[in-house]
RODO-2510 file (C-alpha; in nm, 4 decimals, decimal comma):
residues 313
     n   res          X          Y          Z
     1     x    -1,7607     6,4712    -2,1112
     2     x    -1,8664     6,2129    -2,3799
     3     x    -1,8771     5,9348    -2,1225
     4     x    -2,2149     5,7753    -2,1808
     5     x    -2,2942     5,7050    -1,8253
     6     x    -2,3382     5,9862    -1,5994
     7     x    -2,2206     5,8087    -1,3134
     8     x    -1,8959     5,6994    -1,4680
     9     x    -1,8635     6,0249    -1,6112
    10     x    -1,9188     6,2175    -1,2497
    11     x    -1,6260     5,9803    -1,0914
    12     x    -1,3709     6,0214    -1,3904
    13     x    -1,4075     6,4240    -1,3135
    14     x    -1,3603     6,3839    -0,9749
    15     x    -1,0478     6,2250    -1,0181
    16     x    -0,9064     6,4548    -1,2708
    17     x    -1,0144     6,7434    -1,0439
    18     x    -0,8163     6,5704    -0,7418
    19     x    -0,5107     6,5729    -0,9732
    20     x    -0,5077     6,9309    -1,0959
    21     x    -0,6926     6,8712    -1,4389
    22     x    -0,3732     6,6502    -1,5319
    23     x    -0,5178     6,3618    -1,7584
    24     x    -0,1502     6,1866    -1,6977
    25     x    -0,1734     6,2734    -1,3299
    26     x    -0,4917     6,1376    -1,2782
    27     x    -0,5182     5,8550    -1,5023
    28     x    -0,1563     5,7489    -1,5761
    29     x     0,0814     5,6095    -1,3773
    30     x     0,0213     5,5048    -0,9754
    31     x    -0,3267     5,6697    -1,0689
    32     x    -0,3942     5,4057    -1,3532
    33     x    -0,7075     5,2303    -1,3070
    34     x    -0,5832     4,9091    -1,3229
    35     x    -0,3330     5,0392    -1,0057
    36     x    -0,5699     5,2705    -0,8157
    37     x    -0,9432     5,1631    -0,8949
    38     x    -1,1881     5,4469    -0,9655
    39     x    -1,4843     5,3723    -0,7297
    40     x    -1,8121     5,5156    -0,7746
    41     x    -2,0061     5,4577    -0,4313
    42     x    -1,8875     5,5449    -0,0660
    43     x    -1,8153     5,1763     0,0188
    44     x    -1,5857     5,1307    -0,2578
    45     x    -1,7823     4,7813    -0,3984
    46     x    -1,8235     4,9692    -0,7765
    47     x    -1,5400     5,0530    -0,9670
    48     x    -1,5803     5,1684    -1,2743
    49     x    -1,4033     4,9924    -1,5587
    50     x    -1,1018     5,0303    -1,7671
    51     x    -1,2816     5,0663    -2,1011
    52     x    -1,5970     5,2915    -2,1202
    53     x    -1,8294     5,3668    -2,3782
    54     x    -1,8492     5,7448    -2,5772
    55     x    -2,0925     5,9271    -2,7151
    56     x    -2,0449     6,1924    -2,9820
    57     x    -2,3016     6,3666    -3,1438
    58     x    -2,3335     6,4142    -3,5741
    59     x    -2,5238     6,5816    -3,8148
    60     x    -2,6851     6,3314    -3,9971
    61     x    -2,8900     6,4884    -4,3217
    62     x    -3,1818     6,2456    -4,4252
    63     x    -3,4503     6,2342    -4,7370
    64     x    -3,7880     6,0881    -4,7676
    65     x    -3,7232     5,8016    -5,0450
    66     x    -3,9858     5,6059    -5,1964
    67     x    -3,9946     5,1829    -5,0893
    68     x    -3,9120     5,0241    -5,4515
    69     x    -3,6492     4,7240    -5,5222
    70     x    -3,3420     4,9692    -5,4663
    71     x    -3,4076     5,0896    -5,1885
    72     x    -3,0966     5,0229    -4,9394
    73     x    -3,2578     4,8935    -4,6128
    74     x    -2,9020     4,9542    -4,3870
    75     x    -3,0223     5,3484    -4,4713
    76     x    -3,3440     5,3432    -4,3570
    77     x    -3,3497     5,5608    -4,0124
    78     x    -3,6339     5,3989    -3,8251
    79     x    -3,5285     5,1018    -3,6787
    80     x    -3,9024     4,9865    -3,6417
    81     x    -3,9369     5,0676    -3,9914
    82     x    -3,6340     4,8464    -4,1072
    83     x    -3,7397     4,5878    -3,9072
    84     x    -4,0375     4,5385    -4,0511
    85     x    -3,8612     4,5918    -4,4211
    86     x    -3,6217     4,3254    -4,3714
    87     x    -3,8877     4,0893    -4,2221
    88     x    -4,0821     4,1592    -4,6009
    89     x    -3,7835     4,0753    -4,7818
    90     x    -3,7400     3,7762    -4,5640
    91     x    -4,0913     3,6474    -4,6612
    92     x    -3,9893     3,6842    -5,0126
    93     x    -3,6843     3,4624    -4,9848
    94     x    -3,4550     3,8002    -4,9984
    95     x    -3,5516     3,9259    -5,3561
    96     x    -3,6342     4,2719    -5,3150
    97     x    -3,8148     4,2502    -5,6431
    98     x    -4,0796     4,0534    -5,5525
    99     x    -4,0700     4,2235    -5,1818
   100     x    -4,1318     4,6131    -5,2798
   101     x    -4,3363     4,5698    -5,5988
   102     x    -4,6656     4,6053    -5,6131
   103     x    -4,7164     4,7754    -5,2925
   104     x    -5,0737     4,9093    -5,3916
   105     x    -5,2030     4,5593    -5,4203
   106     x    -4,9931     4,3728    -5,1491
   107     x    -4,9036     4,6395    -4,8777
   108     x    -4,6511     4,6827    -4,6142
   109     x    -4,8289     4,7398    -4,2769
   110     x    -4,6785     4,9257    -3,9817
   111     x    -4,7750     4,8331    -3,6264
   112     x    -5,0633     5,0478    -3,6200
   113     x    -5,1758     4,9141    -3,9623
   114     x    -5,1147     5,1951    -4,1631
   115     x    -4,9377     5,1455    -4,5118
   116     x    -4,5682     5,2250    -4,5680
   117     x    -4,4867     5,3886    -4,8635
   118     x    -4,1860     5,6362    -4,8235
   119     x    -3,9324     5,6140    -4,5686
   120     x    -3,6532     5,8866    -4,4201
   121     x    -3,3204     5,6931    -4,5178
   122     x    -2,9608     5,8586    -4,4194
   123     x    -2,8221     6,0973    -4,6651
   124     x    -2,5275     6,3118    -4,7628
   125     x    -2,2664     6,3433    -4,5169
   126     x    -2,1357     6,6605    -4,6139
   127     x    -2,3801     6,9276    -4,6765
   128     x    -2,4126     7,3084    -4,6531
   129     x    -2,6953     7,5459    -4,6375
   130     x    -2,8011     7,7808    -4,8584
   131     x    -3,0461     8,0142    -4,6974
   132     x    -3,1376     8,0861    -4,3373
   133     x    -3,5236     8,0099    -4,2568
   134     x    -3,7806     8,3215    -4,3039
   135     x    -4,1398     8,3477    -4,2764
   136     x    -4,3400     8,4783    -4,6305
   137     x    -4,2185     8,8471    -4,5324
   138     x    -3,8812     8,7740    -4,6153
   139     x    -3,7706     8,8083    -4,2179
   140     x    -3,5555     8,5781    -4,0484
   141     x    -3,6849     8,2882    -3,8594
   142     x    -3,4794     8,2298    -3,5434
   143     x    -3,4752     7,9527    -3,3046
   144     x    -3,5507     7,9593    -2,9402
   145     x    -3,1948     8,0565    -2,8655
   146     x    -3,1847     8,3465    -3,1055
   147     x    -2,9788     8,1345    -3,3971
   148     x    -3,1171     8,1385    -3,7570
   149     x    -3,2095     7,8281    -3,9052
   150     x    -3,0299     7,6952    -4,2272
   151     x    -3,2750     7,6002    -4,4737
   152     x    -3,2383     7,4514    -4,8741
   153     x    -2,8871     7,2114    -4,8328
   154     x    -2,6676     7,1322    -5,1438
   155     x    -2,4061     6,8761    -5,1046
   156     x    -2,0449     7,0154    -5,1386
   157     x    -1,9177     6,6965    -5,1746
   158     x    -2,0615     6,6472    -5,5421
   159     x    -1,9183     6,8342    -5,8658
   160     x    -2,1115     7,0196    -6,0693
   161     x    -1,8860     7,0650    -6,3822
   162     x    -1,5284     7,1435    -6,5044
   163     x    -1,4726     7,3686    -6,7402
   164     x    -1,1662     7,3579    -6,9989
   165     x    -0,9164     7,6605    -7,1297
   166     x    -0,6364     7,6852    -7,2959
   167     x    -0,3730     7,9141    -7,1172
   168     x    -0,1619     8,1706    -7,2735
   169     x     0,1108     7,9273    -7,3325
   170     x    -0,1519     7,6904    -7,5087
   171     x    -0,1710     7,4315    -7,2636
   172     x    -0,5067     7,3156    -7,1482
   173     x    -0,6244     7,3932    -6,8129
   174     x    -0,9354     7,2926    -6,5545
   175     x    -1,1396     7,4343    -6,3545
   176     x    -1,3451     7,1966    -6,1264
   177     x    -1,6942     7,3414    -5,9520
   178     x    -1,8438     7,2154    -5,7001
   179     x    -2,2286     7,1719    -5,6611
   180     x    -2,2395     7,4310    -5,4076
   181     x    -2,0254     7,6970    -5,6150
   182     x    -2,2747     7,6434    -5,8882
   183     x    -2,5697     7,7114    -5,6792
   184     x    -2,3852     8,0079    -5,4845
   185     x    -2,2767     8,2142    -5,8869
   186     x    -2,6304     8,1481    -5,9867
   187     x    -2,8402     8,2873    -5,6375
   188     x    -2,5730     8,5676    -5,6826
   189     x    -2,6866     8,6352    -6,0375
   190     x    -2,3854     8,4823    -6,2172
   191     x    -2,2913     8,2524    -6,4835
   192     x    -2,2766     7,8827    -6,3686
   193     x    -2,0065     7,8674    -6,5723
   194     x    -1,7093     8,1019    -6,5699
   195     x    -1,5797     8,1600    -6,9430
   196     x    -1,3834     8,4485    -6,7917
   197     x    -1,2095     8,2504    -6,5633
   198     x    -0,8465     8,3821    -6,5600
   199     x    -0,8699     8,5955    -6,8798
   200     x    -0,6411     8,8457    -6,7482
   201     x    -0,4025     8,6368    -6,7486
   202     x    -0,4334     8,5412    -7,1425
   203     x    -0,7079     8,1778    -7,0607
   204     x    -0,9877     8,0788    -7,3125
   205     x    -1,2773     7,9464    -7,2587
   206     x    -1,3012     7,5923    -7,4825
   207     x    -1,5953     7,4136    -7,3155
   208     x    -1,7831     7,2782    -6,9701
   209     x    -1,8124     6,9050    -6,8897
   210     x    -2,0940     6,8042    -6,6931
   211     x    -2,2418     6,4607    -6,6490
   212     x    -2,4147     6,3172    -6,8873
   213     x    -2,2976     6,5840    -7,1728
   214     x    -2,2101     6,4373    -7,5103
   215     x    -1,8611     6,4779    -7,7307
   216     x    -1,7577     6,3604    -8,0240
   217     x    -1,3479     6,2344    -8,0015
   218     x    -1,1411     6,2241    -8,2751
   219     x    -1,0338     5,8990    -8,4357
   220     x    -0,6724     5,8069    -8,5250
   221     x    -0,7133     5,4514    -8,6326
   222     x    -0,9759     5,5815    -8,8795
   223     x    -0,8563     5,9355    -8,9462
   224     x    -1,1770     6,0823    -8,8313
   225     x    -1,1769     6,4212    -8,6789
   226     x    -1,4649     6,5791    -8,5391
   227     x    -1,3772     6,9413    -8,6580
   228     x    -1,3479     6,8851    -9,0311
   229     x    -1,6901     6,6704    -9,0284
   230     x    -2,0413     6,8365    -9,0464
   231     x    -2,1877     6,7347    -8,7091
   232     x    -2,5340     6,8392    -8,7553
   233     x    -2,5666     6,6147    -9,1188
   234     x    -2,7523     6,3006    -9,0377
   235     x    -2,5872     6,1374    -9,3148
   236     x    -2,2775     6,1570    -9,1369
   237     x    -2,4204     5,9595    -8,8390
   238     x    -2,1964     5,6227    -8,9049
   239     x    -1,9023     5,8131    -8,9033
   240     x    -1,9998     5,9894    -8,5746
   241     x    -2,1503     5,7033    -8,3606
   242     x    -1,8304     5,5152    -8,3146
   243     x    -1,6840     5,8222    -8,1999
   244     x    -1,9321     5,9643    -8,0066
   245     x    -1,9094     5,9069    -7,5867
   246     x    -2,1311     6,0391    -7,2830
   247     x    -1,9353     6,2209    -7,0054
   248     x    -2,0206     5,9400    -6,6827
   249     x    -1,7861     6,0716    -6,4344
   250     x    -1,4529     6,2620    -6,3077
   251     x    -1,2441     6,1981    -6,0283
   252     x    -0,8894     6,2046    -5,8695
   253     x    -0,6866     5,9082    -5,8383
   254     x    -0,3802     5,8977    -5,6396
   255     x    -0,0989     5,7828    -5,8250
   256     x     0,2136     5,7926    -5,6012
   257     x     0,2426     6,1127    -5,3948
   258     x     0,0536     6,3228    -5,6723
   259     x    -0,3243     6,2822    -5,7782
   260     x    -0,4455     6,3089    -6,1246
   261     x    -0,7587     6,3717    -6,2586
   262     x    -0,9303     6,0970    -6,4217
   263     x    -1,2084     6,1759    -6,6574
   264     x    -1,4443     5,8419    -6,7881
   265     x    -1,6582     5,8325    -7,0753
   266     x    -1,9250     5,6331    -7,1995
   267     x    -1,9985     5,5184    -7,5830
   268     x    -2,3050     5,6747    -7,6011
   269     x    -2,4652     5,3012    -7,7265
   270     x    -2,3938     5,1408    -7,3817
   271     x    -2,6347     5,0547    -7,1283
   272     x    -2,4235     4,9496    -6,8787
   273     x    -2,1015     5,0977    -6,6935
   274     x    -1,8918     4,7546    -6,6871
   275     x    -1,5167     4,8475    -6,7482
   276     x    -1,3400     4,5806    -7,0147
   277     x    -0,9641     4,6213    -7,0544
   278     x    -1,0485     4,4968    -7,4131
   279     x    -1,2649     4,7445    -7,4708
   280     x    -1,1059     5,0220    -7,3471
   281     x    -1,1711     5,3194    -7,6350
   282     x    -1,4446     5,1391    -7,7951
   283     x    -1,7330     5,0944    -7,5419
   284     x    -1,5556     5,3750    -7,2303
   285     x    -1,2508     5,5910    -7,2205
   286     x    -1,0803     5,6576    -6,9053
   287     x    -0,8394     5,9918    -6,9734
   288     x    -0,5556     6,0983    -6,7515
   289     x    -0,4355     6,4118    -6,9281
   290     x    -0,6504     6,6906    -7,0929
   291     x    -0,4143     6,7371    -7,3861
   292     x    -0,6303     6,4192    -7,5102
   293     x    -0,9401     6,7086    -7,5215
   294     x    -0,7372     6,9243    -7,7737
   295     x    -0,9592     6,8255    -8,0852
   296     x    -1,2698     6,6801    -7,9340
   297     x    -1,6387     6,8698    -7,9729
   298     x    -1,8939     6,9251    -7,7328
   299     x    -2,2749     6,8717    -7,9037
   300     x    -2,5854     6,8838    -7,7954
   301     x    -2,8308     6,5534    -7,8187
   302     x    -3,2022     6,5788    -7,8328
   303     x    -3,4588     6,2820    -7,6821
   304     x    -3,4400     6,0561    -7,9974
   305     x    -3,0192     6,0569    -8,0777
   306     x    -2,9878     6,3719    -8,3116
   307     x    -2,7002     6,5822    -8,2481
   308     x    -2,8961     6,9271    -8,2487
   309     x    -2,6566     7,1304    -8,1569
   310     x    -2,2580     7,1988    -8,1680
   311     x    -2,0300     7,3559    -7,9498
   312     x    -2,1067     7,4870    -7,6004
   313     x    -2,4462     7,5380    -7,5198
***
C-alpha cells in the first residue's frame, strides 16, 4: 500500500490476491519477479520492475524563524523559498553574513516581489500536545471527522531539569524531568519540581539543576569549600570565581552495556563551549558520578555577576 505508483501498486495486489495473500507465495520463489514478470497491461509489454519506490507519510512539526546569518537553509520547508536563499548566499560568495544582514536596506525578493523576512523551517521531531483546540467558550473544536485537534506542542525529547536527593542510606540520587513533565505538574497545579519525590521512602530534597543555573564546587587543590565561605560577601568574590561553573548540559553516554549520566559545566568566565583536555576543571567539568555534588552550592546570579542568592531558589 505505500507503493508510490498506483499502477504498480494495483498489479502487486493482484498478484498477492492470486496467491492467497502469501507475500512468499506471490513474490518468492517461481513467483519472483525476476522468474515470473509482473505485467501491468493486457499485452504483457510493461512489467513492472524489481525495485519500486515507497511512500510513507510523517509528522513533521515546523516554526516560523526569522532570515539572519544562522539560519540553516537545508531546514527551510519551501523549496522555492530555499532556492532563492541559497541563490543570495551564492551572490555573496557563500558568507551568510554578508547574505542575511541588512535585509531592510538590501531585500530578499520572492517571485512575486514581495520581501522575505521569516521562513517555516523543520522542527522538533518528537513532540506532544498539550491541549485539544477550543473556541473562546472553552468547547472543543473538532475536525471534519469528529477528532479534536491538538493544540500548544512541547518537545518530549528535551529535559527540563534533574533534581538531586540523598536517599536514606545517604547516597545521592536523580531524578531527570522531561520538558513535557514540567509543563504537565505545572497545568495540573503542581510544583515543577518535586522535593517530595520518594520521601516515604526516607529521600531529601538537596537541589534542581537546570540549564544555565549557577554552583559554586568545592576546591581541593586550594582547600576551598563552598559551605564554610560566605557566598553572598562580595569580598569573597576571588575566592569564588575560580570555583564558580554554569550548568551547560546533561546527557547519557554509553559506556559498555550500561549508560551513565554525564553532567558538563561551564566556568562561568567562558564564552565559548570548546572542550580542552588541559583544561579540564578549570575552564568546564564533565562529571560522571553525583557523589562529586556532595559539597557543591546552588546560588542565584543577578544581570551584572552578584551572587544574590544561596541555595535553591
Amino acid at each position: 500500500m505505500t507503493v508510490s505508483k498506483p499502477i504498480y501498486q494495483e498489479a502487486l495486489l493482484k498478484r498477492l490476491q492470486e496467491n492467497g495473500n502469501d507475500p512468499k507465495k506471490a513474490f518468492g520463489g517461481k513467483n519472483a519477479p525476476a522468474k515470473n514478470p509482473i505485467f501491468i497491461d493486457d499485452t504483457k509489454t510493461e512489467k513492472i520492475p524489481e525495485k519500486v519506490k515507497t511512500v510513507i507519510f510523517e509528522t513533521v512539526y515546523t516554526i516560523r524563524k526569522e532570515i539572519s546569518p544562522d539560519l540553516k537553509l537545508e531546514k527551510v520547508v519551501d523549496v522555492g523559498v530555499r532556492t532563492i536563499l541559497e541563490n543570495r548566499l551564492k551572490e555573496f560568495g557563500n558568507d551568510p553574513k554578508k547574505a542575511f544582514s541588512n535585509l531592510n536596506e538590501n531585500p530578499i525578493l520572492n517571485k512575486n516581489g514581495k520581501s522575505i523576512k521569516r521562513v517555516t523551517i523543520s522542527g522538533i521531531s518528537n513532540a506532544q500536545s498539550l491541549h485539544d483546540k477550543r473556541d473562546k467558550d472553552g468547547k472543543l473544536i473538532l475536525d471534519k471527522n469528529g477528532n479534536t485537534q491538538p493544540v500548544d506542542f512541547v518537545n518530549t525529547g528535551n529535559n527540563h531539569h534533574v533534581a538531586v536527593y540523598r536517599d536514606a542510606d545517604g547516597n545521592l540520587q536523580e531524578n531527570v524531568v522531561s520538558f513535557f513533565d514540567a509543563v504537565t505538574r505545572r497545568n495540573l497545579g503542581m510544583p515543577i519540581v518535586d522535593k517530595e519525590h520518594k520521601a516515604s521512602e526516607g529521600w531529601q530534597f538537596l537541589f534542581s539543576m537546570k540549564q544555565n543555573e549557577y554552583f559554586v564546587f568545592p576546591n581541593e587543590k586550594t582547600g576551598f569549600n563552598p559551605n564554610e565561605t560566605d557566598l553572598l560577601n562580595p569580598e569573597n568574590y576571588g575566592l569564588i570565581s575560580p570555583n564558580l561553573f554554569r550548568v551547560q548540559k546533561f546527557s547519557k553516554v554509553i559506556y559498555g552495556n550500561s549508560a551513565v549520566r554525564d553532567y558538563v559545566f561551564r566556568h562561568h568566565l567562558e564564552t565559548t563551549v570548546k572542550d580542552t583536555k588541559e583544561l579540564k576543571d578549570i575552564a568546564y567539568k564533565s562529571i560522571k558520578s553525583l557523589t562529586v555534588f556532595n559539597n557543591i552550592v546552588k546560588v542565584r546570579v543577578n544581570h551584572i555577576g552578584q551572587i544574590i542568592s544561596v541555595g535553591e531558589y
